[in-house]
N, C-alpha and C positions, 0 to 999 in steps of 0.2 A: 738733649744732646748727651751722650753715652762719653764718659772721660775715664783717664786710666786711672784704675784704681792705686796702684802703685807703680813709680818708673824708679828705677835704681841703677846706680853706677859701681861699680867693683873696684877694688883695692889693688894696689900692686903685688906680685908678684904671689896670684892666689896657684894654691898644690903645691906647697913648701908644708902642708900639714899640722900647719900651728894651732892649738889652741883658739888664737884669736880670729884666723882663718872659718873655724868649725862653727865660733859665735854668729861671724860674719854670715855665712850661708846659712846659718837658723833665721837669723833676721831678715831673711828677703822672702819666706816663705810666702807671702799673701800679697808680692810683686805679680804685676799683670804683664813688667819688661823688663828686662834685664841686661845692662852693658858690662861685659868684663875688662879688660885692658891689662896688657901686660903681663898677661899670667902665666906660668909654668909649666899649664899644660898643654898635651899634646893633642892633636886635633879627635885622636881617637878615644881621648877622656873626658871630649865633649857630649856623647852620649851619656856616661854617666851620672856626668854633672848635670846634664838635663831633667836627667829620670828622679835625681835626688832631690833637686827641686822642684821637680810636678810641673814641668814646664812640655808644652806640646812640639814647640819647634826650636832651632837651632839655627845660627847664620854663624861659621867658625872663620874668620880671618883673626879677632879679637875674636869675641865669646858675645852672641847675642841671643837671648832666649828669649820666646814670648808664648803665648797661650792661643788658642784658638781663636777668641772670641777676639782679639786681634790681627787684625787683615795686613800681611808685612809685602810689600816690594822694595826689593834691593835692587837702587840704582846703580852703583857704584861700589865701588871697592879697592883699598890698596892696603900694604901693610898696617898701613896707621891710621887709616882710616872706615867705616862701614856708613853709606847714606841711604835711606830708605824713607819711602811715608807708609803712616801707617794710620790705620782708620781701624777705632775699637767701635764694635758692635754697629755697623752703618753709620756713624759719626759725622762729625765733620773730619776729613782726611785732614794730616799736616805732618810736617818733617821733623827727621831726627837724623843727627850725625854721633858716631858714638865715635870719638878722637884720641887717637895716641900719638904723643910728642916724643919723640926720641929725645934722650938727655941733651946731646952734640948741639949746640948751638950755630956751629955753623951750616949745620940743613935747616934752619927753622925759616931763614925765608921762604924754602919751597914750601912747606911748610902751612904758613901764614897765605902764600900766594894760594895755596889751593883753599883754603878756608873762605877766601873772597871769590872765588870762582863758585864756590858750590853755594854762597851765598847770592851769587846773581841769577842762578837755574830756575828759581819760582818763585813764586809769592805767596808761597802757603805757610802759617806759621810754621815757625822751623825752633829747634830745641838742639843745641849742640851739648853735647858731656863728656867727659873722659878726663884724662891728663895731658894735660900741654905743659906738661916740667917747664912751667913757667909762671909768675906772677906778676900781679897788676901793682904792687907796690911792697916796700919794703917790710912793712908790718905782718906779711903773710907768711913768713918767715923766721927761724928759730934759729940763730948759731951758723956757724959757717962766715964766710965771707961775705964781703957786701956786693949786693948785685948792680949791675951794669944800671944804671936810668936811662941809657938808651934803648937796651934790651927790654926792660920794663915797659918803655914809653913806645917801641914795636911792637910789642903784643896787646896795648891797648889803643893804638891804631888798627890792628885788625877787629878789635871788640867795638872799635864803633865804625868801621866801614863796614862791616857787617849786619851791625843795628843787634847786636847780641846785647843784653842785660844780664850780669850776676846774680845767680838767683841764688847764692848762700849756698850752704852747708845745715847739714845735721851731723852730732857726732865730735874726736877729736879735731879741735883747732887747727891742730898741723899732724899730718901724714908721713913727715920724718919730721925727725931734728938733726941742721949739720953739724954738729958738735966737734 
């Protein structure tokens, strides 16, 4: 069975130019996929961003890139969301959702409600990633105010009506701090 050699998810607000931006896209160089979220660029900066990472194809609502040797069908699509399965090299096929949570808390029920919808569609392993400006518990967290434990204890209702597992991090701890 043929597995991806690397799957990667993106940082907010990438084409701001920074530095740590420039590290960020050296580091996915020898990604087989690629989710972006949230980024600053324009749909027509997706070709370059393609080409600069050696990437074959392109799926622009968010930023999805993947290689040939990866077979991609996009089921779906909305602002916050891209779902597609994708099968590397004759594989076993399975799913991926590359997810963006708008900050607004009062959309995230629909939100949440689509996450449990697109998790009843199949029964192929499925892999969700991106940012859901949200967290499973207080700890994940730096500065700022204290968060709702209802809000928390919602979105860890959608992580196991879904049957999703946290599969960590690589990298900084936290991605802001509210200071």
């Amino acid at each position: 069975m043929q597995h991806l050699q690397r799957l990667s998810v993106g940082f907010n607000n990438l084409g701001s130019g920074t530095v740590d931006e420039m590290d960020f896209l050296n580091s996915l160089e020898h990604s087989t996929v690629i989710f972006l979220s949230e980024t600053r660029l324009r749909q027509c900066d997706s070709g370059v961003v393609r080409s600069k990472l050696g990437f074959d194809n392109c799926f622009t609502v968010d930023m999805l890139f993947w290689l040939n040797e990866v077979d991609v069908t996009i089921m779906s699509f909305t602002k916050g969301h891209i779902d597609a399965t994708m099968k590397v090299n004759g594989g076993q096929v399975w799913r991926f959702t590359g997810f963006y949570e708008e900050p607004n808390q009062t959309a995230r029920v629909h939100s949440w409600d689509l996450l449990r919808r697109l998790g009843g569609l199949c029964g192929l392993p499925w892999s969700v990633i991106g940012d859901f400006n949200e967290i499973l518990s207080s700890s994940e967290e730096q500065g700022g105010g204290c968060r709702s434990v209802s809000v928390m204890n919602s979105f860890r209702d959608v992580e196991d009506d879904c049957k999703l597992i946290d599969m960590g991090f690589r990298g900084h701890q936290f991605t802001r701090c509210n200071w």
